[in-house]
Each structure stands twice: as structure tokens, then as C-alpha cells.
VOPAGU-2260 file (C-alpha; in pm, 1 decimal, decimal comma):
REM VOPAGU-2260
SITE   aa  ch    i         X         Y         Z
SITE  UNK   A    0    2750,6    -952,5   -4027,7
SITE  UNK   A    1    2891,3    -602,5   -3917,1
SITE  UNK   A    2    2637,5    -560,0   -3649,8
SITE  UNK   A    3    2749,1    -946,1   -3509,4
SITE  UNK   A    4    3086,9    -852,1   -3477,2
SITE  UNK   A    5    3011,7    -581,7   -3282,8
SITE  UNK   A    6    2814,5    -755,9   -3089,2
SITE  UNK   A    7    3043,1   -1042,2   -3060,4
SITE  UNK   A    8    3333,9    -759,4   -2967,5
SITE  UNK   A    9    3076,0    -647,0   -2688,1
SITE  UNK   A   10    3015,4    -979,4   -2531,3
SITE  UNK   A   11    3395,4   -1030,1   -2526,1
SITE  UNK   A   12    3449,4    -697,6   -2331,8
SITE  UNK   A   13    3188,0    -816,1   -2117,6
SITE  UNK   A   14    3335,6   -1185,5   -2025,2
SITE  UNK   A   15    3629,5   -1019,7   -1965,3
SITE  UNK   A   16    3521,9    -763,5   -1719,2
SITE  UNK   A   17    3321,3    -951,7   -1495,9
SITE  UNK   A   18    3503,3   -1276,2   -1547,7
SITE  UNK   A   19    3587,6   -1302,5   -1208,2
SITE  UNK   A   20    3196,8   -1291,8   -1122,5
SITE  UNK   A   21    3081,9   -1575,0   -1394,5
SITE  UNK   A   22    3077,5   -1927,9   -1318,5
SITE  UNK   A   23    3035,1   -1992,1   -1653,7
SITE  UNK   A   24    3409,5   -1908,7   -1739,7
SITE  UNK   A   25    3560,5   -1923,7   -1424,5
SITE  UNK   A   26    3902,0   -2088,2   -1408,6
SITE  UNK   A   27    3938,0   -1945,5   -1760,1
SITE  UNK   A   28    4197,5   -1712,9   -1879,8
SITE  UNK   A   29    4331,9   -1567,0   -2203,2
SITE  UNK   A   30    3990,0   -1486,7   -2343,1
SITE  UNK   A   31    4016,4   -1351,8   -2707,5
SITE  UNK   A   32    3779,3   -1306,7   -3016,3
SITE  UNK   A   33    3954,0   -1335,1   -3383,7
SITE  UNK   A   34    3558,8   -1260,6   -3579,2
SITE  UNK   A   35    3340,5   -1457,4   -3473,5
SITE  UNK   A   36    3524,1   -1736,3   -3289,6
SITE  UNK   A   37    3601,4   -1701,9   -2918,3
SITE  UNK   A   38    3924,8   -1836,2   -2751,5
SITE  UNK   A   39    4024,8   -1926,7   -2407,6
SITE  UNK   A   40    4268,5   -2129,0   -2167,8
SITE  UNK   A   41    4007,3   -2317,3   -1938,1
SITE  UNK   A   42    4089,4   -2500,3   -1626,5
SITE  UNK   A   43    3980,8   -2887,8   -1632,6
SITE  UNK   A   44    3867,4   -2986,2   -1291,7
SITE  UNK   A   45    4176,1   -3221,3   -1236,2
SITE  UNK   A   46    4384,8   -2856,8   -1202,3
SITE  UNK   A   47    4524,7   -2891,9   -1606,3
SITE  UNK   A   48    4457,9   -2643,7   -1852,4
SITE  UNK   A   49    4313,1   -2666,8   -2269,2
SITE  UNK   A   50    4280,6   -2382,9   -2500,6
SITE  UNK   A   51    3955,9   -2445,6   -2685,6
SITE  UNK   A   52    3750,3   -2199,4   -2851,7
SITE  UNK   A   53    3378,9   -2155,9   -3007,8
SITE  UNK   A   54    3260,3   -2022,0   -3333,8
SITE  UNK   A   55    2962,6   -1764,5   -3180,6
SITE  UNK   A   56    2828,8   -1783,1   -3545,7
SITE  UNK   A   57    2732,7   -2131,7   -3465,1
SITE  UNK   A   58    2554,2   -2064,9   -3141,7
SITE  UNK   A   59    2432,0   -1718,5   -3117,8
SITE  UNK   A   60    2096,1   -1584,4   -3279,6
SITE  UNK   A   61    1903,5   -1246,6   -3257,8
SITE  UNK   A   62    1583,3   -1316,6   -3199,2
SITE  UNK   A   63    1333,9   -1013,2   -3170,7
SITE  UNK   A   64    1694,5    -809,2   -3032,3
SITE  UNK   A   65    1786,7   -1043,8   -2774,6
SITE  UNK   A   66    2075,1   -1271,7   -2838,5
SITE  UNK   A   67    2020,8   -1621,0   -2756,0
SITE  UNK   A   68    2226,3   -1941,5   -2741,8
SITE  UNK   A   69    2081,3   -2228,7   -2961,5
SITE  UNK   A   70    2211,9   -2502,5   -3186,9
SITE  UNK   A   71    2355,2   -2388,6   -3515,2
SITE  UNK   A   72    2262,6   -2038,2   -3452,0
């Protein structure tokens, strides 16, 4: 569990850096991580924004040392 939350702490750091450059969270802003569940304010595409977040426990899985996204990681 340690090594997940520094992981999870890592891919934070990382959305946050180049989250001008993603698609994947563009339009999003106030990015945070509280353990394993990730926050943010997203823009909808009719201009209005929703907090939502994401429990990265739930969707993120070493496998062989590469993290990948599945169902009920």
C-alpha cells in the first residue's frame, strides 16, 4: 500500500505538471489526491464546471511494473 501511494503521489505531480499538455484532463483544475482518491473541478462541454473524483485503488494495477488502468484494479 506504501509503494501505491507513492506512486499515486507521483502520478498526481505528473497531471499537474503537464496538465496543460493532456487532453485527458484538460479543462480541469484543482487537481488533488487525499490517499488513493483523486479530485478535480472538470469543465462539462456546455462551459459548467463538477468536482468529481476517482478512487485510483479501483482502477490502477501493477502489472509486471507498469501501471495500468483496468476495472476494479
Amino acid at each position: 500500500m506504501h509503494l501505491f501511494s507513492i506512486s499515486a503521489s507521483l502520478i498526481l505531480v505528473v497531471l499537474s505538471t503537464y496538465a496543460a499538455n493532456l487532453d485527458i484532463i484538460s479543462g480541469c483544475k484543482d487537481l488533488s489526491l487525499s490517499g488513493t482518491v483523486l479530485s478535480a473541478t472538470c469543465q462539462r462541454g456546455d462551459g459548467t464546471y463538477d468536482s468529481m473524483s476517482i478512487d485510483l485503488d479501483q482502477c490502477i494495477v501493477n502489472v509486471n511494473g507498469y501501471l495500468q488502468c483496468t476495472a476494479n484494479g
